[in-house]
C-alpha positions as CSV (number, residue, x, y, z in Angstrom):
1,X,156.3,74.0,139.3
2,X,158.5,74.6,141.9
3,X,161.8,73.7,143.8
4,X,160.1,73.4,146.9
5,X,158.6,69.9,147.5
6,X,155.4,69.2,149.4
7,X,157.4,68.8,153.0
8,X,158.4,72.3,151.9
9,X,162.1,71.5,152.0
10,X,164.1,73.3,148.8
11,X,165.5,70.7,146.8
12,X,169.4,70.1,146.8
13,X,169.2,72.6,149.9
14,X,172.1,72.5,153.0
15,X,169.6,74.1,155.5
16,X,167.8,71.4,157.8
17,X,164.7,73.2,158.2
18,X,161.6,73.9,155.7
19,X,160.0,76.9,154.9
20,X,158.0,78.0,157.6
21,X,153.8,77.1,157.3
22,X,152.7,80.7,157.2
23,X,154.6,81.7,154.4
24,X,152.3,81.1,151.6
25,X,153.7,81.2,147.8
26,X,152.3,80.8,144.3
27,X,153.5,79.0,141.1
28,X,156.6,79.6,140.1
29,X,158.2,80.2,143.5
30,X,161.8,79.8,143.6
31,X,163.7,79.8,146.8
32,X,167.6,78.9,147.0
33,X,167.6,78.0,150.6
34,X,165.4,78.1,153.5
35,X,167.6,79.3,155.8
36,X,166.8,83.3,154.6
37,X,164.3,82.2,157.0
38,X,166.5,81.4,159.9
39,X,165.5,85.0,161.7
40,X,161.5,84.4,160.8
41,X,159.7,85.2,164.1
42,X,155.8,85.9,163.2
43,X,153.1,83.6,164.1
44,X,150.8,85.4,161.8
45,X,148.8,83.1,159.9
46,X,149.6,84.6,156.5
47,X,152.8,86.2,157.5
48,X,154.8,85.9,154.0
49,X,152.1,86.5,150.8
50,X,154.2,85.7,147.6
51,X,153.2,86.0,144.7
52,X,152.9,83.4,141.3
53,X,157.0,83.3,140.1
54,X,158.8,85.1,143.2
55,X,162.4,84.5,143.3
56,X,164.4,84.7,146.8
57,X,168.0,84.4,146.5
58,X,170.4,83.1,149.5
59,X,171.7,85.8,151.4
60,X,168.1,87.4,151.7
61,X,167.1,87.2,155.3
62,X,163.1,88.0,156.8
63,X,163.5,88.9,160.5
64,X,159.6,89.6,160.9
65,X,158.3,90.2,163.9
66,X,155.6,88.2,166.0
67,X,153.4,89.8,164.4
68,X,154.7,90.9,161.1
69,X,153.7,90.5,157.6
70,X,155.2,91.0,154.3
71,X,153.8,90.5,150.4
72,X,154.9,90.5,147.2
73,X,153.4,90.4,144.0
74,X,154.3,88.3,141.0
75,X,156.9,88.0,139.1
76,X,159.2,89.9,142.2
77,X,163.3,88.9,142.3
78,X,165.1,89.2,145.7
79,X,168.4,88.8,145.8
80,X,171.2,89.2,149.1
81,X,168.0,91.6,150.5
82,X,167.2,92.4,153.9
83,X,163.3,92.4,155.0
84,X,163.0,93.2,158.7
85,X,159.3,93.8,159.8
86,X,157.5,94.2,163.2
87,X,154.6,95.0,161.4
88,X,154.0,95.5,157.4
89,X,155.9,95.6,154.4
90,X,154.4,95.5,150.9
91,X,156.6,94.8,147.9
92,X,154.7,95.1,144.2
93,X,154.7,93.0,141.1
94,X,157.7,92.4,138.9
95,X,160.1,94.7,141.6
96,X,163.9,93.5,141.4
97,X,165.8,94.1,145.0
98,X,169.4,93.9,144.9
99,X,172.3,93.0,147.5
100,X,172.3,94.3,151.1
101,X,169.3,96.3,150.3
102,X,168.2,97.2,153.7
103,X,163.9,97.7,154.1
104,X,162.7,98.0,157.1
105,X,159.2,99.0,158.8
106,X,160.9,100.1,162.1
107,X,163.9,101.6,163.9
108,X,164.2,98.5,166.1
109,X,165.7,100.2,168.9
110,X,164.2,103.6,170.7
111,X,165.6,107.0,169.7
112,X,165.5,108.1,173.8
113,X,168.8,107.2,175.5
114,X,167.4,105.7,178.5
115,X,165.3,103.4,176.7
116,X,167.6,102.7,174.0
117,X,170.3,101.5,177.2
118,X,167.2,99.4,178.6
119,X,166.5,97.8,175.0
120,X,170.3,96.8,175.2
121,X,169.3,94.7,178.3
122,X,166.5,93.3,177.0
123,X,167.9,92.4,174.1
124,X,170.9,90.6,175.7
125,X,170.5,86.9,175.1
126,X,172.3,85.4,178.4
127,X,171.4,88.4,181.3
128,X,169.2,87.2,184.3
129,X,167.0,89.6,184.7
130,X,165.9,90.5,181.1
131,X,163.2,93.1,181.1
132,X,160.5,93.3,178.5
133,X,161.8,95.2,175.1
134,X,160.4,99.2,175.3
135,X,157.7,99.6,172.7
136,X,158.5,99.8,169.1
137,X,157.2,102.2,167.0
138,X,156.8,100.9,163.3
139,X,155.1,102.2,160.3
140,X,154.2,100.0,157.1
141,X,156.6,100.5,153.6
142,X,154.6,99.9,150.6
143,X,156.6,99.5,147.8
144,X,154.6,99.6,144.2
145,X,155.3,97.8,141.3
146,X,157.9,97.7,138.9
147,X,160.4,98.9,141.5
148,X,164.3,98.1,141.0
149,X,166.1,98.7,144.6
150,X,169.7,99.1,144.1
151,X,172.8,97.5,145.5
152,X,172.9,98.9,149.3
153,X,170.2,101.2,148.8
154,X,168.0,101.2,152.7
155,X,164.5,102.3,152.7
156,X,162.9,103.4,155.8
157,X,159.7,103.0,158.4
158,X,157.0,104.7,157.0
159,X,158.0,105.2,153.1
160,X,156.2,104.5,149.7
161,X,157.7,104.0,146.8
162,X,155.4,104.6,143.3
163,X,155.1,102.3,140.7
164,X,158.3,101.7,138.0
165,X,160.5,103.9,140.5
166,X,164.5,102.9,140.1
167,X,166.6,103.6,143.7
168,X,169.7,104.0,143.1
169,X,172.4,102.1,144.7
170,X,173.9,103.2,148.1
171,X,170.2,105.5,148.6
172,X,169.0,106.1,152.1
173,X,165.2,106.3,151.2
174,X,163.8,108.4,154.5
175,X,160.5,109.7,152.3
176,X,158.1,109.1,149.9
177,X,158.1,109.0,146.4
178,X,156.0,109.3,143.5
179,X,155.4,106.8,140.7
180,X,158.3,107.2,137.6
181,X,161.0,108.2,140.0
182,X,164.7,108.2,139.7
183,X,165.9,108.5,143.1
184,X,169.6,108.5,144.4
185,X,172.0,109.8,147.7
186,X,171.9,110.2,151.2
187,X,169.6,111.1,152.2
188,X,167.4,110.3,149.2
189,X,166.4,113.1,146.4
190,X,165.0,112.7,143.5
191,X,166.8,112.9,140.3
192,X,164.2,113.3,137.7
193,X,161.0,111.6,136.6
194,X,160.9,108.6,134.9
């Protein structure tokens, strides 16, 4: 069961457009609108894994990449979430991601001025001469299971989370962090064990 029909519209949904074929879901998937996909770029075959009984809320939005990919395991709730991805992101069983949490794989712009100044031509929509974006540099997030990802909380390129870890709301998560972790602040520390 499902509230997405065979055409893979959401049912009783305002957004015109289905959920993309390469985002593959199991039973149980619930999905209040289609258009969190409005920003979904990647052509990878199996670019969204979800799992049996994954909830996506509206206001959750997957800008992935052309070649991005992103899982999650079963039972996983996200609600008001952002997912960006230019290459991996994995998100456990049973994990619960709040509003405006941030999670991202890359910086999406270069650190070095001059290439940062060239990304903001490339970028730009309507300019003539757009030249090709500078390379990226991305680094997966795996997220383990049993995670709940507070209210604003943003979690970085590169990061792991361990299994039943809470982040705390408003946490910039720039590191790892074992399984059974309380973690909270800017940047993120951890409070105690679990």
């Amino acid at each position: 069961m499902s509230n997405v029909n065979a055409d893979r519209r959401v049912e009783g949904d305002w957004w015109k457009d289905p959920i993309p074929p390469n985002v593959h879901f199991g039973t149980g998937f619930f999905c209040e609108s289609a258009q969190v996909f409005k920003m979904f770029k990647s052509r990878h075959p199996r670019a969204m894994v979800l799992g049996d009984h994954v909830s996506i809320y509206a206001g959750c939005s997957f800008p992935l990449g052309e070649n991005a990919t992103c899982t999650m395991g079963d039972f996983t709730l996200v609600n008001g979430a952002f997912i960006m991805a230019e290459e991996r992101i994995e998100i456990g069983s049973h994990c619960l991601i709040s509003w405006n949490v941030g999670i991202a794989d890359c910086d999406f712009h270069p650190l070095d001025a001059a290439a940062r100044r060239l990304d903001a031509t490339a970028v730009a929509p309507f300019f003539k001469d757009r030249p090709p974006r500078p390379k990226l540099e991305a680094a997966p997030v795996v997220i383990g299971d049993n995670v709940w990802i507070g209210m604003n909380a943003v979690v970085l390129k590169g990061v792991t989370i361990g299994a039943n870890s809470v982040i705390a709301a408003g946490a910039v998560v720039t590191k790892n962090f074992d399984a059974n972790s309380l973690v909270a602040g800017n940047p993120a520390r951890l409070v105690r064990s679990l």
